[in-house]
KELO-389236 format. One record per residue (C-alpha): residue number from 1; z, x, y. Coordinates in Angstrom, 1 decimal. Layout:
<sites>
<site num="NUM" c3="Z" c1="X" c2="Y"/>
...
</sites>
This chain:
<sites>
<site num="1" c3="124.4" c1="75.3" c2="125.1"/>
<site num="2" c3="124.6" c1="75.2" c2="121.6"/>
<site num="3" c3="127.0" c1="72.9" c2="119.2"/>
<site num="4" c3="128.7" c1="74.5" c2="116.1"/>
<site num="5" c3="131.1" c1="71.9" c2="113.9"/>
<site num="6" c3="133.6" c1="73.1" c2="112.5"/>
<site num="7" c3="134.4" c1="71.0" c2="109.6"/>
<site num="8" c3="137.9" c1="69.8" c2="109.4"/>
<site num="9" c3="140.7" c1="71.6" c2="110.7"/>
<site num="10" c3="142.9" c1="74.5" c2="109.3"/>
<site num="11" c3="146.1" c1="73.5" c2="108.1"/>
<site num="12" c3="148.8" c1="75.9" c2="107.5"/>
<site num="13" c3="152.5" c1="75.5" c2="107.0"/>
<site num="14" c3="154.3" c1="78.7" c2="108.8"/>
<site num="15" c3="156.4" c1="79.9" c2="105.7"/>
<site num="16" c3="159.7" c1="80.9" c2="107.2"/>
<site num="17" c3="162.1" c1="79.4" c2="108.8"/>
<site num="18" c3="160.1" c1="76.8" c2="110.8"/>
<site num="19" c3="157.5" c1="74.3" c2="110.0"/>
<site num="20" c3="154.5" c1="74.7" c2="112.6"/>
<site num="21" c3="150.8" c1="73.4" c2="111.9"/>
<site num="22" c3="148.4" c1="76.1" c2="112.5"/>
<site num="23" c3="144.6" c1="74.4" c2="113.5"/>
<site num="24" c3="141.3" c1="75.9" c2="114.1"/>
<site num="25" c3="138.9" c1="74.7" c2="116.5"/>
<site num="26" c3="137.2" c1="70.8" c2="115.7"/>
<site num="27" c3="134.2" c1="71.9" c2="117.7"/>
<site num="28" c3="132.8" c1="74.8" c2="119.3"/>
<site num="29" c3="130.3" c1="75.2" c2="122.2"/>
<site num="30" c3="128.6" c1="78.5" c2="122.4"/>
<site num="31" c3="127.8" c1="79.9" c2="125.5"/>
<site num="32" c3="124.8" c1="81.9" c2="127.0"/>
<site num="33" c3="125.3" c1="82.4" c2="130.6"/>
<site num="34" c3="124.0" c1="85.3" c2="132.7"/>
<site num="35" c3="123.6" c1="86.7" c2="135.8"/>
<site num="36" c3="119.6" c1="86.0" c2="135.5"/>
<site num="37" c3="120.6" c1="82.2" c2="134.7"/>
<site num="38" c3="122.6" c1="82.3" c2="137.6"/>
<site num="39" c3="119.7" c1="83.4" c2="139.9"/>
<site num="40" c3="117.2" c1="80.4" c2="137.8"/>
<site num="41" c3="120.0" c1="77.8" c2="138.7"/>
<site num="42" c3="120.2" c1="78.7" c2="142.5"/>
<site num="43" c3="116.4" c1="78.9" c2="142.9"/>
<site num="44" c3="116.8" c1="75.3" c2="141.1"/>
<site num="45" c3="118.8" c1="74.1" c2="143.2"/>
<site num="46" c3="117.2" c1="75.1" c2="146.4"/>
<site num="47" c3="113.8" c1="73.6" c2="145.5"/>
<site num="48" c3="115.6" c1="70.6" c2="145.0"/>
<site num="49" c3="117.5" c1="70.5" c2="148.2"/>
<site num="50" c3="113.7" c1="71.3" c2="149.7"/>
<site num="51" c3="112.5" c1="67.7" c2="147.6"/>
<site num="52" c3="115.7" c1="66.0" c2="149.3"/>
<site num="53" c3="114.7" c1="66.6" c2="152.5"/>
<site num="54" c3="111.3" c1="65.5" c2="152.2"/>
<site num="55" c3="112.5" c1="62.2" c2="150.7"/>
<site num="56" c3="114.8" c1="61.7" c2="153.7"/>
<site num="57" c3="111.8" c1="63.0" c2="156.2"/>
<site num="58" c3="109.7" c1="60.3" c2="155.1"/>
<site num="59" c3="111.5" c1="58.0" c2="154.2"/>
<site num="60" c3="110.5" c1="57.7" c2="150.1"/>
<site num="61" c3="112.2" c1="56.7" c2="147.0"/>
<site num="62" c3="112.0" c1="59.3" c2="143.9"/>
<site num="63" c3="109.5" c1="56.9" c2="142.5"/>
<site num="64" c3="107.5" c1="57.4" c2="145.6"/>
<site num="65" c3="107.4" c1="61.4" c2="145.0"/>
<site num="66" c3="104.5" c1="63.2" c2="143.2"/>
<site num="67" c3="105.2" c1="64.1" c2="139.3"/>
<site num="68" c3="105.5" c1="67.8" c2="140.6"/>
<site num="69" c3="108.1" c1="67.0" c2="143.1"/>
<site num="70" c3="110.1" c1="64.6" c2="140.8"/>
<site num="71" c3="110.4" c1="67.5" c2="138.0"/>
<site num="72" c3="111.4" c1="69.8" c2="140.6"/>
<site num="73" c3="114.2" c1="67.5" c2="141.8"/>
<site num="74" c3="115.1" c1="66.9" c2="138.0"/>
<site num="75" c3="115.6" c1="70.7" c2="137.6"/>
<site num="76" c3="118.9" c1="70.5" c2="139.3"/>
<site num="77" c3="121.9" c1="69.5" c2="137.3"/>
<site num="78" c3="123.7" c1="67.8" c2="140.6"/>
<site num="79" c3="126.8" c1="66.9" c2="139.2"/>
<site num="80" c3="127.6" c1="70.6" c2="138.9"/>
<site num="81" c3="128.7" c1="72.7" c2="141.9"/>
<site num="82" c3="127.7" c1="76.3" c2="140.3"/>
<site num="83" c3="126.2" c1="77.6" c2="137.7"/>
<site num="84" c3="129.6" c1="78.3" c2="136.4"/>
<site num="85" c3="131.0" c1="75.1" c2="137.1"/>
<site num="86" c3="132.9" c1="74.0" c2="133.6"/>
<site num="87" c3="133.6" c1="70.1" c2="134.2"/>
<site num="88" c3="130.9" c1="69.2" c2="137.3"/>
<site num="89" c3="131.2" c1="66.0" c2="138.9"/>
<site num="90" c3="131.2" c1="63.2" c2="136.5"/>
<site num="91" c3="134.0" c1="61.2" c2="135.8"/>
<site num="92" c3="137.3" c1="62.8" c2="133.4"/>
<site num="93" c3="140.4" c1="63.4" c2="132.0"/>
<site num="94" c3="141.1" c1="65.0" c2="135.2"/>
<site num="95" c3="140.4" c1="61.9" c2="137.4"/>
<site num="96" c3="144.1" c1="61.2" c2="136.9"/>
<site num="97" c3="145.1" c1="64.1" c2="135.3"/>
<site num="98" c3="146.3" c1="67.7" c2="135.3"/>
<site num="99" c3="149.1" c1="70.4" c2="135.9"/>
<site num="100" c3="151.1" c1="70.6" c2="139.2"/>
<site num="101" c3="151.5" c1="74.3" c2="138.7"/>
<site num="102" c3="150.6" c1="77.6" c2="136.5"/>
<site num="103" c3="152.5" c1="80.3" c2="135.9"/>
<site num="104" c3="152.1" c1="83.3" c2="133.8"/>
<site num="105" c3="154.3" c1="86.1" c2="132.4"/>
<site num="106" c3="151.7" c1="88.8" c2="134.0"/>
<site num="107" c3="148.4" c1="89.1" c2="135.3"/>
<site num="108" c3="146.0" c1="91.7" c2="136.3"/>
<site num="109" c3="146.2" c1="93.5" c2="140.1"/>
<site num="110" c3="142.7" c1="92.8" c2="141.7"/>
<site num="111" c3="140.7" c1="95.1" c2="140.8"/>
<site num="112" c3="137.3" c1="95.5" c2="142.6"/>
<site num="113" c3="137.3" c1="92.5" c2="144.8"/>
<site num="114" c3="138.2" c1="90.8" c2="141.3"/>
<site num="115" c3="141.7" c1="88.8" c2="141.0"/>
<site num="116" c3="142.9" c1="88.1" c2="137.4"/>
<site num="117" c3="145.9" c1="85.1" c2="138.7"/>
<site num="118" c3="147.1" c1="82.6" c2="136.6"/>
<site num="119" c3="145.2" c1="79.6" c2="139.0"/>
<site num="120" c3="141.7" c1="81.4" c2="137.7"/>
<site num="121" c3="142.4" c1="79.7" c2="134.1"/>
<site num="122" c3="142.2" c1="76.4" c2="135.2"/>
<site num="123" c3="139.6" c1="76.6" c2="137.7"/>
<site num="124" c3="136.7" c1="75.3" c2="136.3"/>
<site num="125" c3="134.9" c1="78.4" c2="136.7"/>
<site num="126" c3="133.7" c1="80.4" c2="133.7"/>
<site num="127" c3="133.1" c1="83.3" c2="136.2"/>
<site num="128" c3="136.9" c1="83.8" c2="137.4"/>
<site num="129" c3="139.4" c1="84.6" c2="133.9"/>
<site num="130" c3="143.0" c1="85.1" c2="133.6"/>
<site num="131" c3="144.2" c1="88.9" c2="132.3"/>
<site num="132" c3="147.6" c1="89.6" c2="131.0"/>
<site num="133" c3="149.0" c1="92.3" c2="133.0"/>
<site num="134" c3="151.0" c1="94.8" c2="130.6"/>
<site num="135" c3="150.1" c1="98.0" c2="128.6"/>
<site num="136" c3="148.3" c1="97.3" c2="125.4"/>
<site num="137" c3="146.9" c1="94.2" c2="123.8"/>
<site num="138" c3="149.7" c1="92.1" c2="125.9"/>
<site num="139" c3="151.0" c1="90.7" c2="122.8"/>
<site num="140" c3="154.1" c1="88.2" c2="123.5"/>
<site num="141" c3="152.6" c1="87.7" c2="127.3"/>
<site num="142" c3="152.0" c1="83.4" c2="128.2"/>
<site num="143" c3="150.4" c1="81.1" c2="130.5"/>
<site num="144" c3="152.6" c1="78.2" c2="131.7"/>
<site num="145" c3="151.6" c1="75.2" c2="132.5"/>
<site num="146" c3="153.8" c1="72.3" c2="134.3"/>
<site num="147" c3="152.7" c1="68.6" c2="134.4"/>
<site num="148" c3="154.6" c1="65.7" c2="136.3"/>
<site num="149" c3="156.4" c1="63.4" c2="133.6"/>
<site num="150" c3="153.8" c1="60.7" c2="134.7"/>
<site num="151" c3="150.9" c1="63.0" c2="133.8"/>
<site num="152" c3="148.2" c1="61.4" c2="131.6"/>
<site num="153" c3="149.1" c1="62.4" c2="128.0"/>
<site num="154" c3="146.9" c1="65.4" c2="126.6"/>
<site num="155" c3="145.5" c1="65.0" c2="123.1"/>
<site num="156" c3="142.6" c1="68.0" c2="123.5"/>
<site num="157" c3="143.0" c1="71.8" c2="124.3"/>
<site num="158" c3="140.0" c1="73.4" c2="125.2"/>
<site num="159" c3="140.1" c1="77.1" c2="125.6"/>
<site num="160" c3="136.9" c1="79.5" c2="126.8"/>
<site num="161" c3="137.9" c1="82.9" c2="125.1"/>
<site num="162" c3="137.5" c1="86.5" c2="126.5"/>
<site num="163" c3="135.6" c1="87.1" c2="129.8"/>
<site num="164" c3="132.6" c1="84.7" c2="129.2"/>
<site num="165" c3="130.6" c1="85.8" c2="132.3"/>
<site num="166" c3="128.2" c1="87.9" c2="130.3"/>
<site num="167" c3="127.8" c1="89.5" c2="127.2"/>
<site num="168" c3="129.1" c1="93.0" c2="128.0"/>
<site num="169" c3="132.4" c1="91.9" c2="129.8"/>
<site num="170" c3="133.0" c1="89.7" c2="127.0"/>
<site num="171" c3="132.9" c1="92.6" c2="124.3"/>
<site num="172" c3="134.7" c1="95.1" c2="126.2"/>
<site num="173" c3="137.6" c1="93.0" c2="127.2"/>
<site num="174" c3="140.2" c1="91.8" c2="124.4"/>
<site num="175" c3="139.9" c1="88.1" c2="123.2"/>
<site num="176" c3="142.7" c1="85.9" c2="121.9"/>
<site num="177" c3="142.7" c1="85.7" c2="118.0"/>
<site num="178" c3="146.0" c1="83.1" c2="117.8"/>
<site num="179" c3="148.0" c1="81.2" c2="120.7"/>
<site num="180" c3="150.8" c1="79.9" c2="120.0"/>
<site num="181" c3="151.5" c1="76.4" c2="121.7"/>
<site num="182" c3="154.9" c1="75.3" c2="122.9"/>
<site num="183" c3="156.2" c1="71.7" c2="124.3"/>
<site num="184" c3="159.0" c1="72.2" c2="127.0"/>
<site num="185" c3="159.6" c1="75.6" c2="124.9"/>
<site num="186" c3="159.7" c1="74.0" c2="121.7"/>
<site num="187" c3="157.1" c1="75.4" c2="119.1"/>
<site num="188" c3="154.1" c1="72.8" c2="119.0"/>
<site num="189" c3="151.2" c1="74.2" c2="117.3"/>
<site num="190" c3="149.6" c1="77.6" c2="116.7"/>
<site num="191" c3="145.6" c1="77.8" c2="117.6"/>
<site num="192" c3="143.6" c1="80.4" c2="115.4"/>
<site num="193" c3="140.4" c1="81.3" c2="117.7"/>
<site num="194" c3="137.3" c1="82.3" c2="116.6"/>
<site num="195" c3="135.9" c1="85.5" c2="117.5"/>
<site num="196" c3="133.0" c1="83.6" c2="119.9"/>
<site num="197" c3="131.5" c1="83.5" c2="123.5"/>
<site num="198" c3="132.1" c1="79.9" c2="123.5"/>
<site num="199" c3="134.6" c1="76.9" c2="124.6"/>
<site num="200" c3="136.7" c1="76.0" c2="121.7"/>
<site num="201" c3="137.8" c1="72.6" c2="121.1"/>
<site num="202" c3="141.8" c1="71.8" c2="119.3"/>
<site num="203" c3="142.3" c1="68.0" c2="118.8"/>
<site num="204" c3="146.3" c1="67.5" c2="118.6"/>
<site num="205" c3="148.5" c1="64.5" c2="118.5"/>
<site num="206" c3="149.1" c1="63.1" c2="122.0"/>
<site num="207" c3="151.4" c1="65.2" c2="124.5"/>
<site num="208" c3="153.1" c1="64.1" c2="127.3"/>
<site num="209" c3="154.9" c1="60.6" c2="127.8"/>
<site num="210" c3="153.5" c1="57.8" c2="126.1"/>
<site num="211" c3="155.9" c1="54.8" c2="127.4"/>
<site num="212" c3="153.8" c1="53.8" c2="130.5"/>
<site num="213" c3="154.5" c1="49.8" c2="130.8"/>
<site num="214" c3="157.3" c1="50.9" c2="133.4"/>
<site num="215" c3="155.9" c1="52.8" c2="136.3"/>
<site num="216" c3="158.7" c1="53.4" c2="138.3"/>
<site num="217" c3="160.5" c1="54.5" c2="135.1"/>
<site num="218" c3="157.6" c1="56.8" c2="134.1"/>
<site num="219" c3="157.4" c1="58.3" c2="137.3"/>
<site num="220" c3="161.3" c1="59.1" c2="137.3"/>
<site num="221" c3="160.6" c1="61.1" c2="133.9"/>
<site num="222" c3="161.0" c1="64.9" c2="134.7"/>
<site num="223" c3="158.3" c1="67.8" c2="134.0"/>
<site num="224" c3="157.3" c1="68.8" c2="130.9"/>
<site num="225" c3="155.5" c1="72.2" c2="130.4"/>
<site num="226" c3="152.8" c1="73.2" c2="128.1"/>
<site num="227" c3="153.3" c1="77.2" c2="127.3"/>
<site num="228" c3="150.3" c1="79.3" c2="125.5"/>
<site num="229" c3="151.6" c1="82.8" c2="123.8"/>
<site num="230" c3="149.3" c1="84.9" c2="122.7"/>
<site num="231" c3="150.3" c1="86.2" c2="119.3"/>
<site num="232" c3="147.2" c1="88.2" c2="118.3"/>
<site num="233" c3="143.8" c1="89.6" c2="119.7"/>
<site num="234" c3="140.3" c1="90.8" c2="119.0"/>
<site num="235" c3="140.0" c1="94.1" c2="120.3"/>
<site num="236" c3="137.8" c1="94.8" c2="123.0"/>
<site num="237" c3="135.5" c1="97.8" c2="122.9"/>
<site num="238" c3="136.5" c1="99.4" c2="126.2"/>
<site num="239" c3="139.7" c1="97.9" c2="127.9"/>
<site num="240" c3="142.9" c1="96.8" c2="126.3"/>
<site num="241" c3="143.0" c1="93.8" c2="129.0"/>
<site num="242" c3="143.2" c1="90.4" c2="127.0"/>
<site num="243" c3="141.3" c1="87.7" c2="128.9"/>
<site num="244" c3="141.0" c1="84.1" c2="128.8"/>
<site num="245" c3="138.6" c1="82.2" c2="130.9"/>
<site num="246" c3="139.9" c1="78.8" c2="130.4"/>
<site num="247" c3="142.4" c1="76.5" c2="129.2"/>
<site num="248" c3="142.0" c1="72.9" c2="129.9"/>
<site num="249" c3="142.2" c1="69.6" c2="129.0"/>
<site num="250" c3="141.2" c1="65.9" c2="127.8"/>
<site num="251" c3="143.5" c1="63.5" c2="126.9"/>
<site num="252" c3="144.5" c1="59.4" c2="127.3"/>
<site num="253" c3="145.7" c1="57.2" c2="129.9"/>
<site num="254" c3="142.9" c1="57.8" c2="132.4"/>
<site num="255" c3="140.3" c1="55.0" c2="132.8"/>
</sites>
């Protein structure tokens, strides 16, 4: 995986009748995954599982292995439960975080065994995407996303563009080019995307509720939604479908 800075972010008043900030992405991390590093990872994995149970077999400490079976073992990323596992195992945002439900305004019918739902965008799962479900680019079509008023307070969106499970799917499916961002249906922000295989980082100021002293007040706060438009695409080469992989998040209050 690959790190691109962007430097700074893009500020742009909306001219009109409202004032909303338009950002690019603070960072981006390209992607490279494929079905072959799929097949790597899972032969991986099961020579490390083999190492496991020789430790256990004989009762030996990873310092007791040879340096053979010690690289072996290290081959493994274990905190990740697939190769297309986005967050893994390690500690996050979403230890006491994350939305209670997701909604969109379409999606997809399965298509092949394949389901295109709203849940698949907040999965953690690059292989399973959300696709809006309308004729043509799907222009004005949303994800909605609905956090508990106690929810941790988001102050990252991270958003894997287009269908990032390989190279051809990405290209012939449509990509987001601008989401537009809205706080209990109030205009937030507007996120220009960049044309990439990659997950692209959007540093905002803190969403959600930030009075937490009182916990029985906080928790007697209602719902508040996060809402993602899409406004404008990247035509695909083949299919009109729009896709998104992922939308997740970081944020405060956790830890």
């Amino acid at each position: 995986m690959k790190l691109i800075f962007i430097l700074g972010l893009i500020l742009i008043p909306q001219m009109g009748i409202s004032q909303i900030s338009e950002i690019g992405p603070s960072t981006i991390k390209l992607l490279d995954l494929t079905f072959q590093g799929e097949e790597e990872f899972n032969k991986n994995r099961a020579a490390a599982q083999q190492v496991l149970a020789k430790m256990r077999r004989l009762g030996v400490e990873f310092g007791e292995l040879s340096q053979e079976d010690q690289q072996i073992y290290m081959k493994d990323p274990e905190t990740m439960g697939s190769y297309w596992d986005i967050l893994g195992g390690g500690c996050s945002w979403y230890c006491g975080g994350g939305p209670k439900d997701i909604t969109a305004s379409s999606y997809l019918k399965q298509q092949g065994g394949m389901d295109y739902t709203p849940l698949n965008i907040h999965d953690s799962d690059y292989k399973h995407v959300w696709a809006e479900g309308v004729d043509g680019d799907g222009i004005g079509e949303y994800i909605l996303y609905t956090f508990s008023g106690a929810s941790p307070r988001i102050n990252e969106i991270i958003v894997v563009n287009g269908y990032v499970k390989s190279k051809t799917a990405w290209e012939n499916n449509s990509r987001v080019k601008k989401l537009k961002v809205y706080v209990n249906d109030k205009p937030y922000v507007i996120l220009h995307l960049q044309d990439s295989r990659s997950s692209q980082h959007f540093r905002v100021d803190p969403i959600g509720n930030g009075d937490r002293e009182d916990t029985d007040a906080l928790l007697a706060k209602p719902d508040w939604t996060l809402k993602f438009e899409i406004l404008d695409v990247y035509k695909g080469l083949k299919y009109d479908d729009t896709v998104i992989s992922e939308i997740y998040f970081d944020g405060l209050d956790v830890h």
